[in-house]
Every structure is written in C-alpha cells, then in structure tokens.
C-alpha positions as CSV (number, residue, x, y, z in Angstrom):
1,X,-20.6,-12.9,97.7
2,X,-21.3,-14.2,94.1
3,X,-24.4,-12.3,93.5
4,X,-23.1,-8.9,95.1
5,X,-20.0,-9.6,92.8
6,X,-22.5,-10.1,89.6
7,X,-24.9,-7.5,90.4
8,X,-22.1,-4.9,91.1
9,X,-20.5,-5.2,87.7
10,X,-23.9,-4.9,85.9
11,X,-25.0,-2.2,88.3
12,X,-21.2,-0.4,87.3
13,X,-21.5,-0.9,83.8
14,X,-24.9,0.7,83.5
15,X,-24.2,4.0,85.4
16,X,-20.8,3.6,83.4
17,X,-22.7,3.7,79.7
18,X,-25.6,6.3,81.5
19,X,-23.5,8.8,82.9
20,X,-26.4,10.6,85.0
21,X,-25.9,14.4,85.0
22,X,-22.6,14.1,83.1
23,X,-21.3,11.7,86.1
24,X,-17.0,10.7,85.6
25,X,-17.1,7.0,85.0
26,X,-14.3,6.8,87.5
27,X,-17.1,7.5,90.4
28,X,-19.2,4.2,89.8
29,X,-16.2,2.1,89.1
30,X,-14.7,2.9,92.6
31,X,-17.9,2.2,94.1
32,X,-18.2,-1.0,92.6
33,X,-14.3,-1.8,93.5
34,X,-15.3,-1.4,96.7
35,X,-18.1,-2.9,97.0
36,X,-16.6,-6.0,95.4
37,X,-13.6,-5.7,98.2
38,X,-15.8,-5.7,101.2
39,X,-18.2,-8.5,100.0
40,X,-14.8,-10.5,100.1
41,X,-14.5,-11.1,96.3
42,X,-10.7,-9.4,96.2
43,X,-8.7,-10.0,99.2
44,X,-6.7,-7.1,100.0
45,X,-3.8,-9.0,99.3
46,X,-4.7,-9.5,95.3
47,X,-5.0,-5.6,95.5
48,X,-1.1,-5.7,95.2
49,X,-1.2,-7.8,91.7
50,X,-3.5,-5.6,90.5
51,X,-1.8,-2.6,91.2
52,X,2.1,-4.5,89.5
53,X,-0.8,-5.4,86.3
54,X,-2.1,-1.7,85.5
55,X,1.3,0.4,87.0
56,X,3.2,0.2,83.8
57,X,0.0,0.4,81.3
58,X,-1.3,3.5,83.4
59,X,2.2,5.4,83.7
60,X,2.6,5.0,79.8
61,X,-1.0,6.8,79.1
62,X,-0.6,9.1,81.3
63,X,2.9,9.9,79.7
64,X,0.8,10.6,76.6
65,X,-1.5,12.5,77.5
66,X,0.8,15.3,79.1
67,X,2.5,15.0,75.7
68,X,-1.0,15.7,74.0
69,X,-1.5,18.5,76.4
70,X,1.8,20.3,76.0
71,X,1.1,20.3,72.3
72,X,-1.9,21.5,72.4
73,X,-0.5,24.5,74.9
74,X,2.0,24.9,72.1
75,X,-1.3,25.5,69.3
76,X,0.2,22.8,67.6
77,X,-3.5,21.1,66.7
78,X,-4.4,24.4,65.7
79,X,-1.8,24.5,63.1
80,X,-2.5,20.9,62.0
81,X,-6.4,22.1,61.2
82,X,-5.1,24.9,59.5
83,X,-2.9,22.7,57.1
84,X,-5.7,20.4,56.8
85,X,-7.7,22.8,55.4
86,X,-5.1,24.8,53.1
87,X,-4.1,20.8,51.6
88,X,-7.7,20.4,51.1
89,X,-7.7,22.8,48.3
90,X,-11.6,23.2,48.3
91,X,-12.1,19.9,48.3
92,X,-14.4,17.9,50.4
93,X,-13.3,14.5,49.6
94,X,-9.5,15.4,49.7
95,X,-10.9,16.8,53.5
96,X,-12.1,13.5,53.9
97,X,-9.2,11.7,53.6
98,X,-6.7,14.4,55.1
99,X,-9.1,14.0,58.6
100,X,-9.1,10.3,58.8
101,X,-5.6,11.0,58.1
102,X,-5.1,12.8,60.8
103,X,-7.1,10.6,63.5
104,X,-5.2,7.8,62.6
105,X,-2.3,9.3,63.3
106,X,-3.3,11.0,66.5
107,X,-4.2,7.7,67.7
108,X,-0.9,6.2,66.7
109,X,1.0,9.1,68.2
110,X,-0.8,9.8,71.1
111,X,-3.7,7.3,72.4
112,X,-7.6,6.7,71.2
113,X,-9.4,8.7,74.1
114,X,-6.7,11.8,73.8
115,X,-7.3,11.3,69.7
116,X,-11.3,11.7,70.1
117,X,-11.1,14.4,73.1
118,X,-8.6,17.2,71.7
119,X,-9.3,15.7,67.6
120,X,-13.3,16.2,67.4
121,X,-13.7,19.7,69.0
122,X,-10.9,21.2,66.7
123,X,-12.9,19.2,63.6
124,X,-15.7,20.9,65.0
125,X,-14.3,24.0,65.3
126,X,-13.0,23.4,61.6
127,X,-15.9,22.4,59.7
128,X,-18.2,25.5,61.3
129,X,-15.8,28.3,60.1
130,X,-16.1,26.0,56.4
131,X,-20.0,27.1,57.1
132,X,-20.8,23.6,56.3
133,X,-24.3,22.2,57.0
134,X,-25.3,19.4,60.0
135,X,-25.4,16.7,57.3
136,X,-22.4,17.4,55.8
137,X,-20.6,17.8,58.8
138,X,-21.3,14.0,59.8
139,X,-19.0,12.1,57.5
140,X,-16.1,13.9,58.6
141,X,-16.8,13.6,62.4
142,X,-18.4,10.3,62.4
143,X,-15.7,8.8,60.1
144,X,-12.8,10.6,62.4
145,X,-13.9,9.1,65.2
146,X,-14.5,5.6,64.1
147,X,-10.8,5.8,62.3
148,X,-9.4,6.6,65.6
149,X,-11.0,4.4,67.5
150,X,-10.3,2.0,65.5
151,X,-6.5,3.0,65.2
152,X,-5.4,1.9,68.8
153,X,-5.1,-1.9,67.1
154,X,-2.0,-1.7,65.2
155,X,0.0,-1.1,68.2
156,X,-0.9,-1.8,72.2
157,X,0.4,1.5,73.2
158,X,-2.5,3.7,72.1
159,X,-5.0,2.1,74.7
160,X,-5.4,1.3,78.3
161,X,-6.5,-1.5,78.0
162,X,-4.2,-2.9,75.8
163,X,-1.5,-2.4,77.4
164,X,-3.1,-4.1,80.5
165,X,-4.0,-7.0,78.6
166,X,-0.3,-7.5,77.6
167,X,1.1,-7.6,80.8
168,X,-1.8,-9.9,81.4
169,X,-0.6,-12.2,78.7
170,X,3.3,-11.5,79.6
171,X,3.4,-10.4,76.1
172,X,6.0,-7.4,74.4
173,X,5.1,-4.5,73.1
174,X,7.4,-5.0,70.5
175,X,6.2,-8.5,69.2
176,X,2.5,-7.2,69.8
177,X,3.3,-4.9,66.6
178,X,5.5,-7.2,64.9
179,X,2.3,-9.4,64.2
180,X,-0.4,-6.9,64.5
181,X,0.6,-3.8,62.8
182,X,0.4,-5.1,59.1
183,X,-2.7,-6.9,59.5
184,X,-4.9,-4.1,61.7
185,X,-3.5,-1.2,59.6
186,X,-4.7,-3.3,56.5
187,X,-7.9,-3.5,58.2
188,X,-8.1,0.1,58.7
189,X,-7.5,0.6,55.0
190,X,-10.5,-1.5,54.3
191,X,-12.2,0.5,56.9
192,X,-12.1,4.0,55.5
193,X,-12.2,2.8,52.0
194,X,-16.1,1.6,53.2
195,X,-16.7,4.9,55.2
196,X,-16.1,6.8,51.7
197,X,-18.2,5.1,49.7
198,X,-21.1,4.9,52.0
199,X,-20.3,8.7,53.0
200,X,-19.1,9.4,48.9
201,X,-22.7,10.6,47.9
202,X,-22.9,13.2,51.0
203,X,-19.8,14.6,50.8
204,X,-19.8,18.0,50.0
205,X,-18.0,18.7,46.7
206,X,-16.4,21.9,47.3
207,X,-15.2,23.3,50.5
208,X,-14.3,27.3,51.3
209,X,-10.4,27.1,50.3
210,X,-8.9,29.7,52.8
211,X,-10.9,30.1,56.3
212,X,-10.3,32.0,59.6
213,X,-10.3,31.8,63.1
214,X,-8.1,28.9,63.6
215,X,-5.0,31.0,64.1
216,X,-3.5,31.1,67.6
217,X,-5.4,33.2,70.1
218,X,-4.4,36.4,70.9
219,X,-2.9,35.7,74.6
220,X,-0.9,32.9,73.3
221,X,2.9,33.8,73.7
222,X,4.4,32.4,70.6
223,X,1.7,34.8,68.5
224,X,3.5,38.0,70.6
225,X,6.6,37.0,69.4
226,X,6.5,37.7,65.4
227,X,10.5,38.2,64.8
228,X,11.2,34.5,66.2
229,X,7.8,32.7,65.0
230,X,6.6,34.2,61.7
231,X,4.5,31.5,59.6
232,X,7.7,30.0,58.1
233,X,9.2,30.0,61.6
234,X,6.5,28.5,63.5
235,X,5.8,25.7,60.7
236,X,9.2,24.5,61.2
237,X,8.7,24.6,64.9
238,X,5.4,22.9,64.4
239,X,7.4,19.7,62.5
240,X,10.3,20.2,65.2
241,X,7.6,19.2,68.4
242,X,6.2,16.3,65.6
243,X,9.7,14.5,64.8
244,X,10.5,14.9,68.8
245,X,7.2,13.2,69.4
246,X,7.7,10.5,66.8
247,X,11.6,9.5,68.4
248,X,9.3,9.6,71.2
249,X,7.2,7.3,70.2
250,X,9.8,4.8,68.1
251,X,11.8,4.8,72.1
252,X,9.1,2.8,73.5
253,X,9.4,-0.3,70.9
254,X,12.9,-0.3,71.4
255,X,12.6,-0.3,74.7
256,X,10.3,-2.9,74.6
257,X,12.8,-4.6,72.4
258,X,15.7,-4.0,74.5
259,X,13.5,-5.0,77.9
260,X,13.4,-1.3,79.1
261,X,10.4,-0.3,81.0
262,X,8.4,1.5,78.6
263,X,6.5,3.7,80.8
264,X,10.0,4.7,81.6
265,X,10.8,6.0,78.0
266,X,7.0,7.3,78.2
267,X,7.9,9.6,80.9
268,X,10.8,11.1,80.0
269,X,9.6,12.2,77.0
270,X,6.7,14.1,78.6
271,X,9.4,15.4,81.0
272,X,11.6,16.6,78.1
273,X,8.1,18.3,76.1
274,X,7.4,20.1,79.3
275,X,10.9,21.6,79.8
276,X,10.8,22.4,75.8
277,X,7.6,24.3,76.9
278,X,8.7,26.1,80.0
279,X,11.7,27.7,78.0
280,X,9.7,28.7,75.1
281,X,5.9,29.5,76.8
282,X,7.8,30.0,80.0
283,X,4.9,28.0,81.3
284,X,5.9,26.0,84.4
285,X,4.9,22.5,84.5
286,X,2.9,23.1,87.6
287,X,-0.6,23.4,85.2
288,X,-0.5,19.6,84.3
289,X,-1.6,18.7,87.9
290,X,-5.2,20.4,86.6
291,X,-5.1,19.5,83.2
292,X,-4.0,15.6,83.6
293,X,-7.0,13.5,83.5
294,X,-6.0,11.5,86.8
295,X,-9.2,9.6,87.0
296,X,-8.0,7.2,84.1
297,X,-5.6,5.6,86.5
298,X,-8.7,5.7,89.1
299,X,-11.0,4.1,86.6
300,X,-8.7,1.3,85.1
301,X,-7.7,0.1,88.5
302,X,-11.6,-0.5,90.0
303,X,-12.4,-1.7,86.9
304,X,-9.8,-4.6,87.1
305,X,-10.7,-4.8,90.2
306,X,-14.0,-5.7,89.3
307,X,-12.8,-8.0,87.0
308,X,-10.5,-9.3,89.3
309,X,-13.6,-10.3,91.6
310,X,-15.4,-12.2,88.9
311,X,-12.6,-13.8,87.8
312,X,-12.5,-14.9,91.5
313,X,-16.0,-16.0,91.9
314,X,-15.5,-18.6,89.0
315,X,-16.5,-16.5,86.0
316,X,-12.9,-17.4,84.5
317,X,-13.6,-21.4,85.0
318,X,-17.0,-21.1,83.1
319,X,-15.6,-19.0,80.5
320,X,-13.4,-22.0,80.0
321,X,-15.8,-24.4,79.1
322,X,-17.3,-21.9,76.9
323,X,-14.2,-20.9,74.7
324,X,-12.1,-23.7,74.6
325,X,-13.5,-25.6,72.0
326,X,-13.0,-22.0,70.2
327,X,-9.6,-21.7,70.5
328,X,-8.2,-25.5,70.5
329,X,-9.0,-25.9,66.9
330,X,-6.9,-24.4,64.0
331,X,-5.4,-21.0,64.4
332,X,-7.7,-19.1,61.8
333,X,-11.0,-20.5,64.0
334,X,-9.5,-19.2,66.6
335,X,-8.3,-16.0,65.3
336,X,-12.0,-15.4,63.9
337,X,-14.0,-17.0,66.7
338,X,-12.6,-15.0,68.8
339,X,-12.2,-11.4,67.4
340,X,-16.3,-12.4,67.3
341,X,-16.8,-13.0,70.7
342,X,-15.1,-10.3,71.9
343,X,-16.8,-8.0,69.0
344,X,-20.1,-9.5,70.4
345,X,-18.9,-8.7,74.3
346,X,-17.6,-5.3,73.5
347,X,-20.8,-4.1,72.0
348,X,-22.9,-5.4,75.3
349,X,-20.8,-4.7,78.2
350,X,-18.1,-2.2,77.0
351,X,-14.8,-2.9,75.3
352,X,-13.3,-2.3,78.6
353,X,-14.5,-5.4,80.9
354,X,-14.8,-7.9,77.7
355,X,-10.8,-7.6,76.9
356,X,-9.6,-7.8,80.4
357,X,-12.1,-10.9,81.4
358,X,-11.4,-12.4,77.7
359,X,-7.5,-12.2,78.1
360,X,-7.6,-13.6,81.9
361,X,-10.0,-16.3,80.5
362,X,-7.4,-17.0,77.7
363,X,-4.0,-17.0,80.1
364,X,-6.0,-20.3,82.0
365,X,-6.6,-22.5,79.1
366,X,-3.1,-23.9,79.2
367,X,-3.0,-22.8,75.2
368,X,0.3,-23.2,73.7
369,X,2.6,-20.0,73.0
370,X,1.5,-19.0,69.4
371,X,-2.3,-19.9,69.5
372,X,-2.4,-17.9,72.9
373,X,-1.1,-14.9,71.1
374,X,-3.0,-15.4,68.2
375,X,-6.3,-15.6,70.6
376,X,-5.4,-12.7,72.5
377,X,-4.5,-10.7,69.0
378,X,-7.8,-11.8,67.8
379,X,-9.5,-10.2,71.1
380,X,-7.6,-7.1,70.7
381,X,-9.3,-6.4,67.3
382,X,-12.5,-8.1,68.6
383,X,-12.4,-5.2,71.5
384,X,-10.8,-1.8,69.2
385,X,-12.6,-2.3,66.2
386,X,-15.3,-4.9,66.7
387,X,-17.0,-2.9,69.6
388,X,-17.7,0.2,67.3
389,X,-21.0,-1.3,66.2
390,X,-22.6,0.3,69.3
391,X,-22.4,3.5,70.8
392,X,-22.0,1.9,74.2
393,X,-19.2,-0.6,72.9
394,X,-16.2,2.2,73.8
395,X,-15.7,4.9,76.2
396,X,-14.4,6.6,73.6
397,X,-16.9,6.6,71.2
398,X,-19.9,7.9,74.0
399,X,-16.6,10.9,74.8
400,X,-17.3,11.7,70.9
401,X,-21.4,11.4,71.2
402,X,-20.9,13.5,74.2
403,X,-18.9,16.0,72.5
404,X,-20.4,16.9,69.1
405,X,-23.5,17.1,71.0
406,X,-21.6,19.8,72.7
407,X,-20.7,21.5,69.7
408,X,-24.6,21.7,68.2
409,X,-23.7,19.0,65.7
410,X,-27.0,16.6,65.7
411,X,-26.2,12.9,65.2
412,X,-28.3,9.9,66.5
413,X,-27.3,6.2,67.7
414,X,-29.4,5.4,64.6
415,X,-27.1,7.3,62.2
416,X,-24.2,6.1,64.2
417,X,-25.2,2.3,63.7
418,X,-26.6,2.7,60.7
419,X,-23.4,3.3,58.9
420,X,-21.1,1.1,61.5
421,X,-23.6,-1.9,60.9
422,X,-22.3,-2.2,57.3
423,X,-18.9,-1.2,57.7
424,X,-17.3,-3.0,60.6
425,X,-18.3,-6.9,60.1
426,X,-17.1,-6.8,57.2
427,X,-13.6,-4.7,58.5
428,X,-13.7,-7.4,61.7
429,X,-13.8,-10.6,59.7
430,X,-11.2,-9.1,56.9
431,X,-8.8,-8.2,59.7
432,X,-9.2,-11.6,61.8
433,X,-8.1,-13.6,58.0
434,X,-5.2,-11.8,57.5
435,X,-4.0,-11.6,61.1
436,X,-4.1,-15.5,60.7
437,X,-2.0,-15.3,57.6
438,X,0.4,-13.0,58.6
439,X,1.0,-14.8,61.9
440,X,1.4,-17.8,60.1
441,X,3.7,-16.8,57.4
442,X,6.0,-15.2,59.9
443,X,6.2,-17.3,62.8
444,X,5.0,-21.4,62.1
C-alpha cells in the first residue's frame, strides 16, 4: 500500500507536468485518486473530510471564473487592452507597467489561472496588431505572467489552493490578508521593479499609439446597439461591471469577517453578473455549463486525495521530524525556512501538492497559534511566488507556456529561468523578512 501510494503520486505528477497530447490534468489525478482509494490508502470514509476541506475553496473559484466569463461575454477585456494601449501613449515602457498593472489586478480580482488563461491571449492579440517583433514581445508576456502568478499571495482568495490550505489551518480569510497583504504586495513591488531592469534594455522604446482590431466583434450585441453604447456610453458601462466586481470582491472579506460563508457571497455575485448579462446580451445563463472549467473541482479533489493518502501512509510523521527544528526556533527562521522549503518543493513537485502536504504537515506539529500562521504564511509565498523559478513549479505558468506557444510567440524554459533565476530569490527572501516584521509589529 505504501509503495502504490508513493509511486502513484510520482507517476500523477509526471503525466500532470507532461501533458501527453494536450491531456486535462484532471484525467491523471482521478486515476491516481483512485488508485490510491482501492490500494486502501483513503478509506472511503475520509472521502467525506475531504470533500467539507475543498467544498468552500472550490465553490468560491468557480464563482470567479463565471464572473471572468461573463465579462469577457460583455468585451469587457477587450476594452481594457484598448485603454492599455491608448494610456501607453507610444510608449513601450509605460506598456510595461500598464500590463503588469493589469495582471496584478486580474489576479486580485478574479484568480491566477483565470488571470493567465483570458490575460495572455488578449496581450497576445495586443502586442501583434503593435507589429512588435518575438523578442520584444517577451518582456511583456513573460513579465505578465510571472506578476500574476505571483499576485495570488496578497490575498487567499485568488487561488485553489489557498483557499484549501486555510480551511486546512482553520484560518480566515480576513486575517490571511490582514497579515499578508502589505508584506506580499511589497514583495510584488520588488518583483516587477527587477523584471524592468533586467527587461529595461529590450524594451522597445516606441510603440504604434492608435491600433485596430481590438474593437468588439461584429456579432457582438452591445456593438449593434450604437444609440445606447456609443464609446462614452460603453466606457461608463465598462467601469459600471468593474466597481460591481470590486463590491464583489470587498463582500467576501467581510464575510469572512462577519463569519459568512464566503463561497456564499462568491456565488451570488456570479448569479447577479449573469442576470446583468441576460438583460443586456439577452444571453441566458445556460452557456456557462460549456464554458465553466468543471474539471478544477475534479482536479483539486483527487489531488487532495492523493495527498490525503500520503499523509496516511506516514509521510506527515516524517515530514515532522524534518521541519520541526525549522519552525520551533524564532519566528523570522521560520518565516524564511519555510517560504524556502516550500520554494524548493514547489519547483520539484508542483506548487499544488507541496502547499497542501506542507500545511497538513504544519497543522500536526502542535505549533502555537502565531508561529503556525506565520509558517503557513511563509508556505503560501514559498508556493505563489517561490515556485516560479521553474516552468513546472505552477499549473499556471505551463497554461501560459502552453498558450504563447499557441499564439506563435517563441519562448524557451531557458529564457523563462533565465530571467526568473535572478529575480525571484531575491523577491522570496525580501518577502519572507518583512512578513516576519509585519506579523510581528502587529500582533506580538
């Protein structure tokens, strides 16, 4: 049972990170979940745990991404490129900014994978009408996609596995940002202000100041409709859907605060977007059971309950010996010890596995209440930013390989690493000091 257990988690991660003829990394985690259940490693009984665990975290995703896909029905990324472009002014650099701008807050609004899948293709889209060149087109992507990545850390509710990990650790949404916002969003400063400088020198000076082909497309029913949405019209529109999507997004902390089920808040948002989009697309919200990318739930589930299993097996009780002398010193070695070990985890077996395994390892130590948050903090920014070293480190980030490929733009794992080599130790280490500080100012 041990060594089917073992094997089965290596043998998931690899067809995971390999993805043989564009395979859905749900397929070889439900395999392994099962595999892992019939061996005997879960009893069907923990099944039922697992399922309370990723209910809430998966709901409140899922939530998100309708939102994302309303907007997108609504052209509203379109518009955002277009305004990207017009504030740009000809300027490459100011584009540089503006676009990590704009991934941070799509992350921060919406969630990392939904950030990278609807961001990059419009980016793509963007810098080809610009005419740009394949060389000068990496800065922009490359940097976008590490920025939001990277952008999930301020606050749980951007990422799966976040939010799994902080039901793990019985831990708020709401105090999760009250001592992680300041610090990761600092860190994220640091971050892109190291992407410009190594990018600064590649950067293409000027940019063409008006462009084309961005507009919505001809079919779409809000461009049919000139009288109601002319460009004044559908800009305030535009900002309309954003501020409803930000009191969206502000419900969930004070629901958190309050002890509301976020996923609850989550949802009736999404419900509320879709009815806004029925009466003015008159597009029935029937589409959403295509467009929804169900298999998230599908993946995060066998993938706990993979977890689950070697947690079961004893993985948790050697883990134990291995990190406690980590975490039972002071709180900064065990704010920086441990955003490094899961950095180092992340980058070999997937941000994914190494946050869940590192949080259950973290809940058995018998830590007291602020060096267990501090640990677990110190994972999260270990497993969002620390794992963008590799390719392989996030889902996310192979989404974005997978997609610029797509769209003809040519960029190795060696240019990838190459720039994330030098810029996120550094980031990693910076952000592990001052979450130590912050924590300690505010709550010892």
């Amino acid at each position: 049972m041990v060594w089917i257990t073992i094997l089965t988690f290596f043998a998931t991660l690899i067809f995971i990170l390999w993805r043989p003829r564009g395979l859905n990394e749900a397929v070889p985690a439900t395999i392994g979940a099962l595999i892992v259940i019939l061996c005997g490693s879960v009893p069907l009984r923990d099944l039922g745990i697992i399922t309370e665990t990723i209910s809430g975290a998966a709901i409140t995703i899922m939530a998100t991404i309708v939102m994302a896909i309303v907007l997108e029905s609504f052209g509203f990324f379109n518009w955002v490129a277009e305004k990207l472009a017009e504030k740009a002014k000809g300027s490459g650099i100011r584009l540089f900014w503006y676009v990590n701008l704009l991934c941070f807050l799509m992350t921060l609004f919406f969630n990392n994978d939904g950030s990278i899948l609807i961001t990059t293709p419009i980016l793509i889209m963007l810098l080809n009408n610009m005419g740009l060149k394949n060389h000068e087109k990496i800065p922009y992507l490359l940097s976008g996609a590490v920025i939001a990545t990277a952008s999930s850390a301020p606050i749980g509710v951007s990422n799966i596995v976040n939010l799994i990990a902080l039901k793990i650790v019985d831990m708020s949404l709401y105090m999760h940002t009250a001592m992680m916002f300041v610090p990761a969003t600092l860190g994220l400063l640091l971050l892109v202000g190291l992407l410009f400088l190594r990018f600064k020198k590649a950067l293409p000076k000027t940019i063409p100041a008006n462009i084309t082909g961005l507009s919505l497309p001809s079919y779409h029913p809000l461009k049919h409709n000139p009288t109601t949405f002319s460009d004044k019209d559908r800009t305030r529109f535009m900002i309309n859907i954003l501020l409803f999507v930000f009191a969206v997004r502000v419900s969930l902390f004070v629901a958190s605060f309050l002890s509301i089920p976020v996923s609850l808040m989550a949802v009736i948002g999404s419900l509320v977007l879709l009815g806004w989009r029925w009466a003015y697309l008159k597009i029935p919200p029937g589409d959403m059971l295509k467009k929804t990318p169900w298999y998230i739930i599908v993946f995060a589930f066998s993938m706990y309950v993979i977890i689950y299993g070697l947690n079961n097996i004893g993985l948790t009780d050697w883990l134990i010996g291995f990190m406690r002398p980590l975490v039972s010193g002071s709180l900064l070695h065990a704010s920086v010890l441990m955003g490094v070990l899961l950095s180092v985890l992340s980058n070999l077996f997937n941000n994914h596995p190494a946050l869940m395994i590192g949080t259950i390892t973290l809940t058995n130590l018998n830590l007291d209440l602020l060096s267990l948050k501090i640990s677990y903090l110190a994972s999260v920014i270990g497993s969002d930013v620390g794992s963008l070293i590799l390719p392989m480190g996030t889902l996310a980030t192979l989404m974005w390989m997978h997609i610029v490929r797509r769209g003809k733009v040519v960029i190795t794992w060696w240019e990838y690493i190459k720039i994330t080599i030098v810029v996120i130790p550094p980031v990693v280490i910076f952000t592990l000091v001052i979450l130590y500080y912050w924590v300690s100012w505010l709550f010892v």
